[in-house]
C-alpha positions, 0 to 999 in steps of 0.5 A: 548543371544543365536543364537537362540533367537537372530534370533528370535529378528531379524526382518524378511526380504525378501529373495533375490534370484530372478534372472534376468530370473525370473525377466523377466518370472514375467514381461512376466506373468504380460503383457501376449503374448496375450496383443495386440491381444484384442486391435488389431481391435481399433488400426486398426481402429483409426490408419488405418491399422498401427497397427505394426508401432504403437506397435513399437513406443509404444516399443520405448517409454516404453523402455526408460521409463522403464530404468527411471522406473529402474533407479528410483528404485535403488533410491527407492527400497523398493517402486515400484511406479511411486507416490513415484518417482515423490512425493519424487524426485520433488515435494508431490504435483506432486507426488498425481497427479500422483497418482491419475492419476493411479487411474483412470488407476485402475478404468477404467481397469475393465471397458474395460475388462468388455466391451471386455469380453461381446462382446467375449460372444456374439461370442458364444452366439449372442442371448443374449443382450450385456447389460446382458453379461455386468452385468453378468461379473460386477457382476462376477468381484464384486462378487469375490472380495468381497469373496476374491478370488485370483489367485496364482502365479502358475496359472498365470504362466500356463496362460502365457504358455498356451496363449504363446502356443496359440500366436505359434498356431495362427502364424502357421495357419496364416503363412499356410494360408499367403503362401497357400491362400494370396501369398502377393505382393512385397508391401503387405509385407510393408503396414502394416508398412506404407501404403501411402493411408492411413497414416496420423501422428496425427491417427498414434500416436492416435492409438499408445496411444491405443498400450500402453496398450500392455505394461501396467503393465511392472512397477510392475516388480519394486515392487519386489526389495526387493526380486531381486539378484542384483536390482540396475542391475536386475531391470532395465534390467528385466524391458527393456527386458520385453518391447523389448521381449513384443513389438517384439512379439506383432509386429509379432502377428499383422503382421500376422493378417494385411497380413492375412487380409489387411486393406481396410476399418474400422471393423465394430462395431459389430466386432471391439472390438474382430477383432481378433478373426474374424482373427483366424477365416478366418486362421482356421476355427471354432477351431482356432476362438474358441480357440483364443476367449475362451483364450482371454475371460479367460485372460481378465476376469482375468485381470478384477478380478485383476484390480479391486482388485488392485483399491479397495486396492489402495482406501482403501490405501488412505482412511487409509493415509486419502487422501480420506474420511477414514470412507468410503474408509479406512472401512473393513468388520469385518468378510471378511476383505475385503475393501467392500465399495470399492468393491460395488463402483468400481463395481457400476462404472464399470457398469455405464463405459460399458455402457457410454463408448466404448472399444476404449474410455476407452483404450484411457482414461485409457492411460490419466493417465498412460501417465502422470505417464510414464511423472512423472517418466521420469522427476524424473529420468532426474531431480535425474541423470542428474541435481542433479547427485547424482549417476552415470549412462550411459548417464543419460539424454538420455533415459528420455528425448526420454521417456519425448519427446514420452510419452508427443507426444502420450498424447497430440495426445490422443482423444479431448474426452479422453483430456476432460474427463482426464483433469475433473478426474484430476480437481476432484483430484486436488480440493479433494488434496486442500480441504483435506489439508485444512482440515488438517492444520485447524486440525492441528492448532486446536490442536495447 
C-alpha cells in the first residue's frame, strides 16, 4: 500500500494547535466582558449594594471549580461535560442528575435573555407593550433556529472586541464623571465593597448566586481538548485565567457603576432588569445609554439564539440515547435537518417563562442547576485525585473542597422560590430516569 492510500485509510483526527492564548480568547468570546453588566441592577437590588463583594466570591468559587472542571478534563479529554465527569467517576446515576440539572440551565437561559432583551427595547421604544417585545424575540430566537442560523466563530470574535471596546468607553466616561461630578468621600471608596448599613450574609450570597451568571459557560473551554496543544497543561489554566481575567474586570465594571451611582434604595421595577444602562446614561448622556443598551441588546439576543440552539440539540441528544421519549425529542425535520419539535417546544417554554417569571427569578433558577453541576464536578475531582489517587496533582483535595464549601454555601442561599421550583425540575428528572429504566429492563428481559 502506498502513502497515499495509507493516509486515506487513516481515520481523520483533530489538529492540535491551539495555544494557551487562544485557549483564553475562546473562553473570553464565551463569557463576554459585558457579562455583569445585564445582571447588574438584580444583584444590586437582592444583595444591597454589594455587587463587587459578590462577583469577587463568585471568582473565588468558579476558580477553584474550574481547576476541578481542568483536572477532570485530563481524565476525560474527549468529553467536556460536567454529566461525563460525575457519571463516569461516581456514579451513572448521579452522573443524569447532573445532566438533567444543566438542562434546566439550557432551558431557562432563552428565557432571561427573552426577558432582558424586552425591557432593553422598551428603552427605545416605551410606547409598546413589554408582552409584544417578548413575543417578538421568542419568535425571533424560535424562527432562526428552525432556519438553522448560526453565528460564526469570526463574528463572535468581533463581538467580544466590540463589547471590550464598549466596557473601556464606559470606564472612561464613568472615571470622568467620578473625578469631575462625584468627588467620593474616604468611605464611598469602600461602600461598594462593604457598607455597614446594609449588609446582611444571607442577601450577600443570594446576590452572589445571581453573580454566577457572569461566569457561566467558562466550561466549554474544556470541550476543546481534542484540539489544545498540551491539554493536560492548557486546559486548566486557560480555564483559570479566563475566570480570574473575567472576574477582575467585571469587579472594575461594578465598581464603577456603584461610585458613580451609590446604592441607597432599591432600582425601581421599571428599571431594574437594565440599571445599567440608566448608569451609562447618568455618565454620558443619551450616547453612551444608547450605545451601552444597543450592545447589551445585541449581546443578549445572541445569547438567547444560541441557548436555545444549544438546549434543543441537548434534547435531541437524549431523545437518540432514549433518555427521552425518541419519537419526540430524537425526531428531525427530513428537509431542514433541524430537530423541529424541540425548536417549537423550547420556544412555546420560553413564552410561557417571560411571562411566569422575572429576570431575577429566572437567573436565580437557572443558577439551581448549574450549581449542582459545579458541586458534581468537585466531588468527581476530590473523589478521582484525592481518595482514589489514581494521577498526581498539586495539593489534590484543596481546590475541590473550597470549590464543593462555596458552591454548596451559594446554593443552599438560593431563593425558597428558586429552592422550590429546582428541587420540582429535578423530581421530574428523577421520576422520567426510574421510569425509562424500568421500561428498559422490561424490554430487556422480554428479549430475553
Amino acid at each position: 500500500m502506498n502513502s497515499e492510500s495509507t493516509a486515506a485509510a487513516r481515520p481523520a483526527n483533530l489538529k492540535r494547535s491551539l495555544r494557551l492564548w487562544g485557549l483564553i480568547v475562546y473562553g473570553l468570546i464565551i463569557l463576554q466582558p459585558t457579562a455583569p453588566m445585564s445582571v447588574y441592577g438584580v444583584i444590586a437590588n437582592v444583595a444591597r449594594g454589594h455587587v463587587v463583594t459578590t462577583i469577587l466570591i463568585a471568582m473565588v468559587a468558579m476558580v477553584c471549580t474550574a481547576v476541578s472542571y481542568g483536572r477532570m478534563a485530563r481524565v476525560f479529554p474527549s468529553a467536556g461535560s460536567a454529566y461525563t465527569y460525575v457519571g463516569r467517576t461516581l456514579h451513572p446515576g448521579l452522573g443524569y442528575i447532573v445532566g438533567w440539572s444543566m438542562l434546566m440551565d439550557y432551558v431557562l437561559n432563552p428565557i432571561i435573555c427573552a426577558i432582558w432583551c424586552s425591557e432593553a427595547m422598551r428603552n427605545f421604544v416605551p410606547q409598546v407593550p413589554y408582552f409584544a417585545w417578548v413575543i417578538a424575540f421568542v419568535v425571533l430566537f424560535a424562527g432562526l433556529n428552525l432556519r438553522g442560523v448560526q453565528t460564526s466563530a469570526k463574528v463572535n470574535a468581533w463581538l467580544a472586541f466590540f463589547l471590550t471596546l464598549v466596557v473601556f468607553t464606559f470606564l472612561a466616561y464613568a472615571g470622568r464623571y467620578i473625578f469631575g461630578v462625584m468627588h467620593p468621600s474616604a468611605a464611598d471608596w469602600t461602600r461598594p465593597f462593604y457598607d455597614p448599613a446594609t449588609f446582611n450574609t444571607g442577601l450577600l450570597f443570594r446576590g452572589t448566586a445571581v453573580a454566577v451568571l457572569s461566569y457561566i459557560g467558562f466550561d466549554g473551554i474544556s470541550t476543546l481538548s481534542e484540539e489544545v496543544e498540551n491539554p493536560r497543561r492548557n486546559i486548566m489554566l486557560a480555564t483559570v485565567l479566563t475566570c480570574v481575567i473575567i472576574g477582575l474586570l467585571s469587579a472594575v465594571e461594578v465598581y464603577a457603576a456603584q461610585l458613580a451611582w451609590p446604592w441607597h434604595a432599591p432600582f425601581s421595577a421599571s428599571i431594574v432588569d437594565t440599571a445599567y444602562v440608566h448608569v451609562a446614561a447618568r455618565v454620558g448622556g443619551k450616547f453612551l445609554f444608547v450605545l451601552l443598551n444597543l450592545s447589551l441588546l445585541i449581546a443578549n439576543a445572541g445569547s438567547g439564539i444560541a441557548a436555545m440552539q444549544g438546549a434543543t440539540r441537548l434534547l435531541y441528544g437524549m431523545g437518540k440515547g432514549n433518555a427521552l421519549p425518541r419519537r419526540f425529542f430524537g425526531a428531525v425535520d427530513a428537509k431542514t435537518g433541524i430537530p423541529r419539535n424541540n425548536v417549537l417546544l423550547l420556544g412555546a417554554i420560553t413564552l410561557a417563562g417571560a411571562f411566569l417569571l422575572t429576570y431575577a427569578e429566572g437567573a436565580e433558577l437557572l443558577n439551581f442547576g448549574a450549581f449542582i453541576a459545579f458541586m458534581g464536578v468537585n466531588v468527581a475531582a476530590f473523589v478521582y485525585y484525592r481518595i482514589r489517587k489514581k494521577e498526581k496533582a498539586a495539593l489534590p483535595g484543596l481546590a475541590p473542597a473550597i470549590g464543593f464549601v462555596v458552591s454548596a454555601f451559594i446554593w443552599l442561599n438560593l431563593s425558597h422560590k428558586a429552592q422550590i421550583l429546582g428541587a420540582i425540575w429535578l423530581l421530574v428528572g428523577l421520576t422520567i430516569y426510574f421510569v425509562r429504566r424500568r421500561q428498559n429492563q422490561e424490554i430487556q428481559f422480554a428479549e430475553e
